[in-house]
PDB file of N, H, CA, C and O in Angstrom:
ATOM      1  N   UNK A   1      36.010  35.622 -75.367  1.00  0.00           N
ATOM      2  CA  UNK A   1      34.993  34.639 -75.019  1.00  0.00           C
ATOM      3  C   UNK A   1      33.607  35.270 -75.171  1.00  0.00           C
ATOM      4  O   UNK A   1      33.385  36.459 -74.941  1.00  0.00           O
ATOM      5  N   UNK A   2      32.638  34.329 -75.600  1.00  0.00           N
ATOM      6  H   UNK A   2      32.818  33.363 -75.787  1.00  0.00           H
ATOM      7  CA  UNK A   2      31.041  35.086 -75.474  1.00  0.00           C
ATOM      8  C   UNK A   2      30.456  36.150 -74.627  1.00  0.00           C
ATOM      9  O   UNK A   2      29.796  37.150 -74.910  1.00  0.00           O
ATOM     10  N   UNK A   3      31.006  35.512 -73.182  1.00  0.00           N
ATOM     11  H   UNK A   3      31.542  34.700 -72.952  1.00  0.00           H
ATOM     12  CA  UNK A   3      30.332  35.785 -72.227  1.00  0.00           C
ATOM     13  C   UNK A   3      31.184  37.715 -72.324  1.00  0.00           C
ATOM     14  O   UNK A   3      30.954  38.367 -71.305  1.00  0.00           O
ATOM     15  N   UNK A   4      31.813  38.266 -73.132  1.00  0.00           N
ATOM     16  H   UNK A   4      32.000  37.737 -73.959  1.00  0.00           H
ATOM     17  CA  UNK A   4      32.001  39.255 -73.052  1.00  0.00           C
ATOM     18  C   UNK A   4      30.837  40.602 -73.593  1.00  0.00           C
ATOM     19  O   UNK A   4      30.526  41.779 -73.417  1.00  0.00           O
ATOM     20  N   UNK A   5      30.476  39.109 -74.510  1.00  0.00           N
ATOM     21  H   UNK A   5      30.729  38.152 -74.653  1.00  0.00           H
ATOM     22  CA  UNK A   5      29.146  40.254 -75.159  1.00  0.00           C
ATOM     23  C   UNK A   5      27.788  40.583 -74.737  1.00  0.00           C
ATOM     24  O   UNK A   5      26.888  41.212 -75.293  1.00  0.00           O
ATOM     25  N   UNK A   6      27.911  39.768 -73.177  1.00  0.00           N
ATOM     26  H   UNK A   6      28.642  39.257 -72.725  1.00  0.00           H
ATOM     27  CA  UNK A   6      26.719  39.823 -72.632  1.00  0.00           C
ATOM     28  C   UNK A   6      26.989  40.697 -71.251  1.00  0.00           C
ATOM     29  O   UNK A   6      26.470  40.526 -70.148  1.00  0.00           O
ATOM     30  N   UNK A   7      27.893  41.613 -71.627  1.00  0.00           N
ATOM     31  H   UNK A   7      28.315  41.752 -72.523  1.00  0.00           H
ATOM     32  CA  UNK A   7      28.268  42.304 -70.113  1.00  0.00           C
ATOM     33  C   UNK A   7      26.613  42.637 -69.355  1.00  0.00           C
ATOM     34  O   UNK A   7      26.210  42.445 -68.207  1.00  0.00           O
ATOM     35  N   UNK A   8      26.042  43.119 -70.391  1.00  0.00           N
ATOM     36  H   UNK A   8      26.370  43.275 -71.323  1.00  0.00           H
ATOM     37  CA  UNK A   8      24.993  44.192 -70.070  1.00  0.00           C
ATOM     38  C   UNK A   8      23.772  43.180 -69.354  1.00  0.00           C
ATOM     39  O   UNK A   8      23.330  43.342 -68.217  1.00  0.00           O
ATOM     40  N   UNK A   9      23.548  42.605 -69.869  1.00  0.00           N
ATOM     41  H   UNK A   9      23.907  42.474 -70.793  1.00  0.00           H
ATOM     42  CA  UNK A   9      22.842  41.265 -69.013  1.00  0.00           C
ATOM     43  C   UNK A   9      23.580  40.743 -67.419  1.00  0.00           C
ATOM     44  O   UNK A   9      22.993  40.814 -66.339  1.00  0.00           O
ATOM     45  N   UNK A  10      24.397  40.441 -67.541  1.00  0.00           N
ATOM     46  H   UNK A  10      24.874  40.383 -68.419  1.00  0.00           H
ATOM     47  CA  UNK A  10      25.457  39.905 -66.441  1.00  0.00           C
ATOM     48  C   UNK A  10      25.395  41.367 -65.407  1.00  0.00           C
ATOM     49  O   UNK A  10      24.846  41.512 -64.315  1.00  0.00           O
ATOM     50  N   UNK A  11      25.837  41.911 -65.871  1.00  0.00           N
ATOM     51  H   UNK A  11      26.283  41.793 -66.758  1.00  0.00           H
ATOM     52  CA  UNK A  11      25.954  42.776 -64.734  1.00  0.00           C
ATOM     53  C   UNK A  11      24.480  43.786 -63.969  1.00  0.00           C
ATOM     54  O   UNK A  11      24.426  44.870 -63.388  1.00  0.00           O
ATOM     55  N   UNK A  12      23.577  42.874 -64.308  1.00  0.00           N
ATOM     56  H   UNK A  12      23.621  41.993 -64.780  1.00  0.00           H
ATOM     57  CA  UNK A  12      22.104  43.865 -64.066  1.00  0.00           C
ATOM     58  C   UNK A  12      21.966  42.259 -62.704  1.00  0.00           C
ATOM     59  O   UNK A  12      21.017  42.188 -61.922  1.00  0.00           O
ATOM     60  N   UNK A  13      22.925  41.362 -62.736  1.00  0.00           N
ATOM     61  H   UNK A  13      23.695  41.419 -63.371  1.00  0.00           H
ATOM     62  CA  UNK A  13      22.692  40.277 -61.475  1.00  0.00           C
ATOM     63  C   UNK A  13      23.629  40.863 -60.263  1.00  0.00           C
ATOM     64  O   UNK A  13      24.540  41.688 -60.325  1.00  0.00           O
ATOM     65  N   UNK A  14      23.086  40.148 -59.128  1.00  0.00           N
ATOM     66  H   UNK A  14      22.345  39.478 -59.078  1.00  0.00           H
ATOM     67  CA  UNK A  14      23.890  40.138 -57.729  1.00  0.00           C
ATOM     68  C   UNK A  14      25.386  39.244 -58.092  1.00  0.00           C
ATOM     69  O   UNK A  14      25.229  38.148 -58.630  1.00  0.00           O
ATOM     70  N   UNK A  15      26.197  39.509 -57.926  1.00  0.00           N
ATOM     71  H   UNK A  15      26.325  40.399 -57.488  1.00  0.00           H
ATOM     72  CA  UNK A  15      27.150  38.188 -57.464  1.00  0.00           C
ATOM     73  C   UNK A  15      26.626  36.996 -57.775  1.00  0.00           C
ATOM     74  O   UNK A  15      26.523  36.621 -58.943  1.00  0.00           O
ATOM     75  N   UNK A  16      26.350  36.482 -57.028  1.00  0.00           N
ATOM     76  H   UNK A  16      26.434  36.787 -56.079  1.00  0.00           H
ATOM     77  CA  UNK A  16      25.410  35.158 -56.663  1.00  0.00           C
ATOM     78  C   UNK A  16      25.124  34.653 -57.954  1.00  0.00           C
ATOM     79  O   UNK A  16      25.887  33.872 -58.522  1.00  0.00           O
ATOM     80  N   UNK A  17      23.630  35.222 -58.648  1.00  0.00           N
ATOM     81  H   UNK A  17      23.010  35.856 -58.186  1.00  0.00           H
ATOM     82  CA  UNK A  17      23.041  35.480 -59.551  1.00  0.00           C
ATOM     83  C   UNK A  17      23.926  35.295 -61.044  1.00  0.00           C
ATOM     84  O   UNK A  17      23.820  34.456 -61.939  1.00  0.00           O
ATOM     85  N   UNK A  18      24.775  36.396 -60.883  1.00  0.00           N
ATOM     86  H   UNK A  18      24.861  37.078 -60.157  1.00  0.00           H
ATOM     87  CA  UNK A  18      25.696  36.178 -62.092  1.00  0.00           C
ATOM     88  C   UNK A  18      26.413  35.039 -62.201  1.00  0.00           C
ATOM     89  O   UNK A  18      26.753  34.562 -63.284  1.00  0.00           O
ATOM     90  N   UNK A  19      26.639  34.622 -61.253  1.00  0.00           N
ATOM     91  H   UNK A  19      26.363  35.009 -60.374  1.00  0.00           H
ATOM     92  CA  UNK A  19      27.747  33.046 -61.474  1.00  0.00           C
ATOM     93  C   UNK A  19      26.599  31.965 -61.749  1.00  0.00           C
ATOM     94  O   UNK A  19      26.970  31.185 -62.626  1.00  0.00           O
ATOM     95  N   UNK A  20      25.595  31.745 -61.372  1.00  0.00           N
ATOM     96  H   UNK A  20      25.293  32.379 -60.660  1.00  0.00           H
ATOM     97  CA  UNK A  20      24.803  30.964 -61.929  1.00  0.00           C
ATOM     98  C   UNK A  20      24.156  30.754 -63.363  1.00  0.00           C
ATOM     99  O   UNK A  20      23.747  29.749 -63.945  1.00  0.00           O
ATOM    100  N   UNK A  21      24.242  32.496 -63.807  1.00  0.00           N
ATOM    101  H   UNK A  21      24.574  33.312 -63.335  1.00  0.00           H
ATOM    102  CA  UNK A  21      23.950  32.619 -65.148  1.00  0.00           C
ATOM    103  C   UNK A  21      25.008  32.208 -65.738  1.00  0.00           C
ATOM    104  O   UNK A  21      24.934  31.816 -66.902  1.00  0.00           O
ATOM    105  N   UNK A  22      26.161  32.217 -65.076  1.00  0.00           N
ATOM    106  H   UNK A  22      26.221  32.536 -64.130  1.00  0.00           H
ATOM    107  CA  UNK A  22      27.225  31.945 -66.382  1.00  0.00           C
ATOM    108  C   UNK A  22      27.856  30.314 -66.119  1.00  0.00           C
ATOM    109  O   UNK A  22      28.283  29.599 -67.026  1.00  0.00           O
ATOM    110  N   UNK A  23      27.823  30.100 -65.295  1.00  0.00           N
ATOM    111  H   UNK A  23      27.476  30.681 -64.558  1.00  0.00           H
ATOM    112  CA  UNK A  23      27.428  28.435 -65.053  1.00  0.00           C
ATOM    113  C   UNK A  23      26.899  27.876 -65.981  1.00  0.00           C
ATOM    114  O   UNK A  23      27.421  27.094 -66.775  1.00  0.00           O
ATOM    115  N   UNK A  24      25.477  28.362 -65.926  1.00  0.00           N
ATOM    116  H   UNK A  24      25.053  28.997 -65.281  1.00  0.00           H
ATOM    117  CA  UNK A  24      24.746  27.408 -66.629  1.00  0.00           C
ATOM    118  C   UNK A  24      24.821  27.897 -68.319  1.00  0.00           C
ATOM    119  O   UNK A  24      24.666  27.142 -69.279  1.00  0.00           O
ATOM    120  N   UNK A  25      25.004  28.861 -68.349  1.00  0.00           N
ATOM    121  H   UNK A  25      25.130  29.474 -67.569  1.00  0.00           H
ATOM    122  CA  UNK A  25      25.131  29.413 -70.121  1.00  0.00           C
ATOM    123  C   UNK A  25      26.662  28.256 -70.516  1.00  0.00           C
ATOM    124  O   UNK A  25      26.700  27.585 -71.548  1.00  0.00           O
ATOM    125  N   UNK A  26      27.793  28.251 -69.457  1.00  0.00           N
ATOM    126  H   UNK A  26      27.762  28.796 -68.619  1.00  0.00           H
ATOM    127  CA  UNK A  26      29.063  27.877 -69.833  1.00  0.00           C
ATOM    128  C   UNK A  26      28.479  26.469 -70.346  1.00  0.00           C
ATOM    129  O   UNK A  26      28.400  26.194 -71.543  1.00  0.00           O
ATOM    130  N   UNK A  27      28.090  25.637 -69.344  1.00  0.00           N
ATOM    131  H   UNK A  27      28.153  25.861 -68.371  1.00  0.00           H
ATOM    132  CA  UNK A  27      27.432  24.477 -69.364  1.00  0.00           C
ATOM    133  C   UNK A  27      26.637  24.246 -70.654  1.00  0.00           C
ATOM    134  O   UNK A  27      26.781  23.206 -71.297  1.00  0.00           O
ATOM    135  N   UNK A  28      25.702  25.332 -71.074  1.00  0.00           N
ATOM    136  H   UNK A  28      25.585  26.177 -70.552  1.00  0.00           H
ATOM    137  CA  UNK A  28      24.917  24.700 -72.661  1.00  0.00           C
ATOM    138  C   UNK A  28      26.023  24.706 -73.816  1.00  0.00           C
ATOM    139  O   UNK A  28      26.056  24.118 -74.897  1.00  0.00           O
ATOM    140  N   UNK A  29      26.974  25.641 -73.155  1.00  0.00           N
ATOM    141  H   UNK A  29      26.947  26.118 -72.277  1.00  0.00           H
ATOM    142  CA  UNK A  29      27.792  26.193 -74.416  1.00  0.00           C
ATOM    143  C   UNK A  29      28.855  24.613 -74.311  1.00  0.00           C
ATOM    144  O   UNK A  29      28.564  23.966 -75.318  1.00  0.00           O
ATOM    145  N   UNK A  30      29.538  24.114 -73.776  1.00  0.00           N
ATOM    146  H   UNK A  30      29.774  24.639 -72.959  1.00  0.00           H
ATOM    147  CA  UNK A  30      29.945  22.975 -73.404  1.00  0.00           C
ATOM    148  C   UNK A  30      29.592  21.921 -74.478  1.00  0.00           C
ATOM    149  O   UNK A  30      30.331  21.319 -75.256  1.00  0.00           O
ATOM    150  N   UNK A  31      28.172  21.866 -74.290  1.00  0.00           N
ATOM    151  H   UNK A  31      27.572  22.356 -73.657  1.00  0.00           H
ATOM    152  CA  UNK A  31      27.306  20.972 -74.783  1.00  0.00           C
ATOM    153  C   UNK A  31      26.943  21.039 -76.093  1.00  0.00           C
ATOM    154  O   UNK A  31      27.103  20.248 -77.023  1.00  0.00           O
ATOM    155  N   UNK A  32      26.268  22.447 -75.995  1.00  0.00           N
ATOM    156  H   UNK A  32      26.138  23.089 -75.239  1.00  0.00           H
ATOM    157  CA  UNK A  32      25.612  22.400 -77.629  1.00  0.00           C
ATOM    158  C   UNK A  32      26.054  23.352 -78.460  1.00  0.00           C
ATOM    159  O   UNK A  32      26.264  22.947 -79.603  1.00  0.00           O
ATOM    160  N   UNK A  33      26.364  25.027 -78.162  1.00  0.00           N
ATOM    161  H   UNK A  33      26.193  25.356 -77.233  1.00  0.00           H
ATOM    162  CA  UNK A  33      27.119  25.798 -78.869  1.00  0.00           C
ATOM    163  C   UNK A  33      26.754  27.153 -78.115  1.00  0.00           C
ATOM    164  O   UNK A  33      25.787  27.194 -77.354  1.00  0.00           O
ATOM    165  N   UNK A  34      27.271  27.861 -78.267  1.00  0.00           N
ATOM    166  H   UNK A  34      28.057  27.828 -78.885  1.00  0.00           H
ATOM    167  CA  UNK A  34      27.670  29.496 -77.765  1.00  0.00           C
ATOM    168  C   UNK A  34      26.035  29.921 -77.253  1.00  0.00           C
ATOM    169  O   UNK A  34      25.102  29.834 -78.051  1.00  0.00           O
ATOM    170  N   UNK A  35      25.853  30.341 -75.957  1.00  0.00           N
ATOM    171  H   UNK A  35      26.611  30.410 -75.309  1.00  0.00           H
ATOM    172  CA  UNK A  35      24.247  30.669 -75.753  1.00  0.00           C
ATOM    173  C   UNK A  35      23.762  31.863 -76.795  1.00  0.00           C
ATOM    174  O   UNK A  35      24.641  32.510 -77.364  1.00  0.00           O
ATOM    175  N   UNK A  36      22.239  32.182 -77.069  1.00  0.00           N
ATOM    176  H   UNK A  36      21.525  31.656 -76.607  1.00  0.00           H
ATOM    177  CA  UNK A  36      22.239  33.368 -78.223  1.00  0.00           C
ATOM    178  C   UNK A  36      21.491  34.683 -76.923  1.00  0.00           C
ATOM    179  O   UNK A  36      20.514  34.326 -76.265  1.00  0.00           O
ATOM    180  N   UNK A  37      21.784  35.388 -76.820  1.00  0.00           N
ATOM    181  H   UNK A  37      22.577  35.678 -77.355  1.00  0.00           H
ATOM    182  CA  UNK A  37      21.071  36.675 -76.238  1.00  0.00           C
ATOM    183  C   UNK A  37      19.667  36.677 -75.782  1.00  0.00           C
ATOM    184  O   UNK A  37      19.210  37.390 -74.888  1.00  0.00           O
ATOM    185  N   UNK A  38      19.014  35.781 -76.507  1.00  0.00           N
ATOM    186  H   UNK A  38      19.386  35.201 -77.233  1.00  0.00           H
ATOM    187  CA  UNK A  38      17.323  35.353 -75.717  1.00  0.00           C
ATOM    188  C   UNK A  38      17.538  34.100 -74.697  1.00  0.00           C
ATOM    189  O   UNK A  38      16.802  34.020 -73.714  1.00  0.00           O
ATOM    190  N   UNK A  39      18.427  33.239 -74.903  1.00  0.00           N
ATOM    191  H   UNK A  39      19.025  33.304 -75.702  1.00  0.00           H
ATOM    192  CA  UNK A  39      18.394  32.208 -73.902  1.00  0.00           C
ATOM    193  C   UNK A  39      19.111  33.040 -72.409  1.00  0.00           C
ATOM    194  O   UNK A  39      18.544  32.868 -71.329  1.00  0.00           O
ATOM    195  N   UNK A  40      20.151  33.766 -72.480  1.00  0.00           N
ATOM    196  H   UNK A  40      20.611  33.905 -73.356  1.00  0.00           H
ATOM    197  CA  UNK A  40      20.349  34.440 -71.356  1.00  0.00           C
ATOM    198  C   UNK A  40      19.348  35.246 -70.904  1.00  0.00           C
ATOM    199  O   UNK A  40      18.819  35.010 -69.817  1.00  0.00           O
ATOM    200  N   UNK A  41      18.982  36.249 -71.647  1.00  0.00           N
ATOM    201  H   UNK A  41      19.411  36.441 -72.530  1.00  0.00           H
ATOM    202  CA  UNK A  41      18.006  37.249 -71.200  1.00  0.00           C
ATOM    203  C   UNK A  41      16.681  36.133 -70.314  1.00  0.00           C
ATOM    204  O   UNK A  41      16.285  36.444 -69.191  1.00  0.00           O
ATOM    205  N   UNK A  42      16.073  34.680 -71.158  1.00  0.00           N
ATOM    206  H   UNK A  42      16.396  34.427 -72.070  1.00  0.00           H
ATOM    207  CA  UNK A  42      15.491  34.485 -70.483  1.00  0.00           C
ATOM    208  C   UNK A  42      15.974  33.536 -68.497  1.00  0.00           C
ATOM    209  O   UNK A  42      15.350  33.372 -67.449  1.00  0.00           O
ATOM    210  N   UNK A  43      17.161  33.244 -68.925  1.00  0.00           N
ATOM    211  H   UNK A  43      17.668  33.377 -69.777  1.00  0.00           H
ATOM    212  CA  UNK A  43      17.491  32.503 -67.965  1.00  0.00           C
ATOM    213  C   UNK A  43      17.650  33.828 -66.870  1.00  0.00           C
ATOM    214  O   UNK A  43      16.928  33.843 -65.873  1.00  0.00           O
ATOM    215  N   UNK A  44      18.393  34.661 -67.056  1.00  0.00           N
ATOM    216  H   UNK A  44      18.979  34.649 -67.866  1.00  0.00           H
ATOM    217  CA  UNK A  44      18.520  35.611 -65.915  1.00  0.00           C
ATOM    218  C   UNK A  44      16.906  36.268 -65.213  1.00  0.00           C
ATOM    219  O   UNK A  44      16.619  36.573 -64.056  1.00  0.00           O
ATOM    220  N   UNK A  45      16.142  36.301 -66.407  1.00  0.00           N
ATOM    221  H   UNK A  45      16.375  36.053 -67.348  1.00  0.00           H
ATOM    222  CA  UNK A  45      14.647  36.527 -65.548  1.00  0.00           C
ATOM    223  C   UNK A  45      14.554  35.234 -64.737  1.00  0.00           C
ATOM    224  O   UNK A  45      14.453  35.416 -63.524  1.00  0.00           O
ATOM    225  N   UNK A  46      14.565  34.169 -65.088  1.00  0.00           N
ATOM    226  H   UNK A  46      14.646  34.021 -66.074  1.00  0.00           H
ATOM    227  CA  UNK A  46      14.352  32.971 -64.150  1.00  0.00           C
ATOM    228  C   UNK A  46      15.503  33.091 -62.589  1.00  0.00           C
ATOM    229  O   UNK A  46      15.445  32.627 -61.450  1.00  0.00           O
ATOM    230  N   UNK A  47      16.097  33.628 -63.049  1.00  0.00           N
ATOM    231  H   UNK A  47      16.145  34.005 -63.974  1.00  0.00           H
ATOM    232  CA  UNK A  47      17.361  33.477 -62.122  1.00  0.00           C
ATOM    233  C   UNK A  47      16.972  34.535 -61.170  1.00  0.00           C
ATOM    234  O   UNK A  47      17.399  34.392 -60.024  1.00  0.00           O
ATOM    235  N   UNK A  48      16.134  35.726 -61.460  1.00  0.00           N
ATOM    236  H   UNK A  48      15.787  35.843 -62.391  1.00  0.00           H
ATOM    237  CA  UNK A  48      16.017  36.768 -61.032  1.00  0.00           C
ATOM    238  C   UNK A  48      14.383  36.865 -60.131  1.00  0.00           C
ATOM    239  O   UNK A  48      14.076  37.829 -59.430  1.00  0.00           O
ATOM    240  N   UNK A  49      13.439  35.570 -60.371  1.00  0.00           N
ATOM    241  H   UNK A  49      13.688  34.787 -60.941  1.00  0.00           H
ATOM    242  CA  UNK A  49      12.362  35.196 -60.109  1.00  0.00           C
ATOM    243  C   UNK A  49      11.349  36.322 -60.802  1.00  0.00           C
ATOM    244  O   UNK A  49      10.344  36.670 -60.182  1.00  0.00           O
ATOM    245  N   UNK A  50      11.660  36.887 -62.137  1.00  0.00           N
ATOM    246  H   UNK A  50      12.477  36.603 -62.641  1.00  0.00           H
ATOM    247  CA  UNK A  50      10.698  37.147 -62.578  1.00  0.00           C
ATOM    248  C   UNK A  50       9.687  36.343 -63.290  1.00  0.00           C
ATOM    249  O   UNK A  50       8.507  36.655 -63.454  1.00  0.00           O
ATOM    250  N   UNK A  51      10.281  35.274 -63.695  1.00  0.00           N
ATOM    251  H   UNK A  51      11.240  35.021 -63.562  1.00  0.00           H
ATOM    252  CA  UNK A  51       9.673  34.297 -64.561  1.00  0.00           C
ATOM    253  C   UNK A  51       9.424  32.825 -63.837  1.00  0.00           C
ATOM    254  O   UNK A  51       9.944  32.939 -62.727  1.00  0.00           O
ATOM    255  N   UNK A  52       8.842  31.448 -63.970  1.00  0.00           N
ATOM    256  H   UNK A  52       8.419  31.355 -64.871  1.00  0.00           H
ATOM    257  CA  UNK A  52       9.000  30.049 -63.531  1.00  0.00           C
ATOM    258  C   UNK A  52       9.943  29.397 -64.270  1.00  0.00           C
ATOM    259  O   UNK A  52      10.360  29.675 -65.394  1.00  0.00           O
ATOM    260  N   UNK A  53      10.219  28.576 -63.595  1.00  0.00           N
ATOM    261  H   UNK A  53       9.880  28.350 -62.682  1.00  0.00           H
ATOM    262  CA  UNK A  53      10.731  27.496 -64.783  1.00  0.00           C
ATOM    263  C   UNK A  53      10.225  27.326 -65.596  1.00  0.00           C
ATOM    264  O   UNK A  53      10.733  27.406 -66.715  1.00  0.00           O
ATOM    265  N   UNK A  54       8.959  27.007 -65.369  1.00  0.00           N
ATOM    266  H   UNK A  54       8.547  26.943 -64.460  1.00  0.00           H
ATOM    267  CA  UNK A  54       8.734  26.478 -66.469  1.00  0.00           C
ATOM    268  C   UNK A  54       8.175  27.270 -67.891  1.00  0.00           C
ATOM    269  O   UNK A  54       7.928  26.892 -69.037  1.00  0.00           O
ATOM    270  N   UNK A  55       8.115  28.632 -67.136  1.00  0.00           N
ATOM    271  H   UNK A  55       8.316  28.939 -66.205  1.00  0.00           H
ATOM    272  CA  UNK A  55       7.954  29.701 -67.969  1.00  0.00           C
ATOM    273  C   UNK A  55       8.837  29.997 -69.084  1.00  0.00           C
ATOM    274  O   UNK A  55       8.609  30.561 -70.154  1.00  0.00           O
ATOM    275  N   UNK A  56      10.189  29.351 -68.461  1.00  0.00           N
ATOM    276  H   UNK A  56      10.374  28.893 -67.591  1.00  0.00           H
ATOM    277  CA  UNK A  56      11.569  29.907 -68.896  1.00  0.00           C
ATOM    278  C   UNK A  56      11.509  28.472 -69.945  1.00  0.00           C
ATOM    279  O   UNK A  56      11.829  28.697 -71.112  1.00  0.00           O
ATOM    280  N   UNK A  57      11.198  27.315 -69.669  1.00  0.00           N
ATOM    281  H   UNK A  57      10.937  27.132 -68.721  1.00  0.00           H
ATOM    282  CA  UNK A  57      11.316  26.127 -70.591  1.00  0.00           C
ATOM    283  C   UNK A  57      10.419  26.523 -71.884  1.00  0.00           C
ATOM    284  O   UNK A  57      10.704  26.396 -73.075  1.00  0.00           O
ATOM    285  N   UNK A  58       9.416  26.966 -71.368  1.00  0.00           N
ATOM    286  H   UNK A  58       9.185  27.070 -70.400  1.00  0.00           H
ATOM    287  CA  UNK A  58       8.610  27.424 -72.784  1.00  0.00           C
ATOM    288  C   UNK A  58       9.409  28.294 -73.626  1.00  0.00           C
ATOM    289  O   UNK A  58       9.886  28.126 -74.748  1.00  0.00           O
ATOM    290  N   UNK A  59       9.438  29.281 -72.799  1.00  0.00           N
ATOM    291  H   UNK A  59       9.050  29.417 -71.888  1.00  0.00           H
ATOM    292  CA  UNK A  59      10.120  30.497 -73.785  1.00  0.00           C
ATOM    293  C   UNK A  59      11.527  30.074 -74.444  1.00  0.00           C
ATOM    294  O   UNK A  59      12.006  30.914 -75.205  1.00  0.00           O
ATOM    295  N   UNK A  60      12.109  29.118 -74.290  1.00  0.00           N
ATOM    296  H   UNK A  60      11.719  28.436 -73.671  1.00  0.00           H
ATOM    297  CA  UNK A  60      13.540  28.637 -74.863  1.00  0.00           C
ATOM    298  C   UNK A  60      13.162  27.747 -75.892  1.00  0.00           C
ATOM    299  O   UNK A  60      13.798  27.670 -76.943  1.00  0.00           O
ATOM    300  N   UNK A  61      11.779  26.814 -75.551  1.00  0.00           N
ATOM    301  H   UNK A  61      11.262  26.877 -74.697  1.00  0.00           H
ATOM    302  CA  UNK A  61      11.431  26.079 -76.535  1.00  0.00           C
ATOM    303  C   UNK A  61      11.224  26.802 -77.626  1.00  0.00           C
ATOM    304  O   UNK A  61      11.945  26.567 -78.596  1.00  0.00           O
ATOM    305  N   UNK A  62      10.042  28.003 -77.740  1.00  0.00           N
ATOM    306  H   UNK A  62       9.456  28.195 -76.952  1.00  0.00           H
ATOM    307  CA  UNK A  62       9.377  28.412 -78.329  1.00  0.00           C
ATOM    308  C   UNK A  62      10.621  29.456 -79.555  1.00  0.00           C
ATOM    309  O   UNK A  62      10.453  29.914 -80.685  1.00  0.00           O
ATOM    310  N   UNK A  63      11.845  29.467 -78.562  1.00  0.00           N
ATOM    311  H   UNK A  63      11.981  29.095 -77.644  1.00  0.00           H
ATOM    312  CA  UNK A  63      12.945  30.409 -78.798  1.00  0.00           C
ATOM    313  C   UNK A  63      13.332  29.599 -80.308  1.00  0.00           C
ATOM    314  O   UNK A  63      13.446  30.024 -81.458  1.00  0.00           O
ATOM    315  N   UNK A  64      13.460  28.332 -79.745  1.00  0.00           N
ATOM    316  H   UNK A  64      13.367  27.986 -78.811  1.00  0.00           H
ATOM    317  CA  UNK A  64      14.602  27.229 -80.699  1.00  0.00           C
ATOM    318  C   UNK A  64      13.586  26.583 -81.926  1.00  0.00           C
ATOM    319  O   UNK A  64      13.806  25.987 -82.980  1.00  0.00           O
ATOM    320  N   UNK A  65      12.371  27.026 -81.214  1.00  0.00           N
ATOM    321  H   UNK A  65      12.192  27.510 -80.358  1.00  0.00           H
ATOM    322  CA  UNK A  65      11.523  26.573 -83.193  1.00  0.00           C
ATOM    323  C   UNK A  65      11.623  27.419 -84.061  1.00  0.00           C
ATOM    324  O   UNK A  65      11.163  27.209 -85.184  1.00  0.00           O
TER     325      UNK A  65
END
């Protein structure tokens, strides 16, 4: 599964933290296709309160143009 190639990301979260990242990565992947290494990296800063939301919406936008 994907989420194997992102050990190194995943495991820099709490518990907590990590199940939400992979929640919501499972969830896009569900939807639209396999997450790429910048959409995690940025979601776990959001997840991690380094970033805003809406910081994190930009940077995914800006990711996918």
């Amino acid at each position: 599964m994907w989420a194997g190639q992102f050990c190194d990301i995943v495991d820099r979260l709490d518990p907590e933290q990590a199940g939400i990242l992979l929640d919501v990565a499972y969830s896009s992947w569900l939807e639209n296709s396999e997450p790429t290494r910048c959409e995690l990296e940025v979601l776990a800063r959001q997840i991690v309160g380094e970033i805003t939301a809406d910081d994190a919406l930009t940077a995914l936008s800006l990711q996918r143009s």
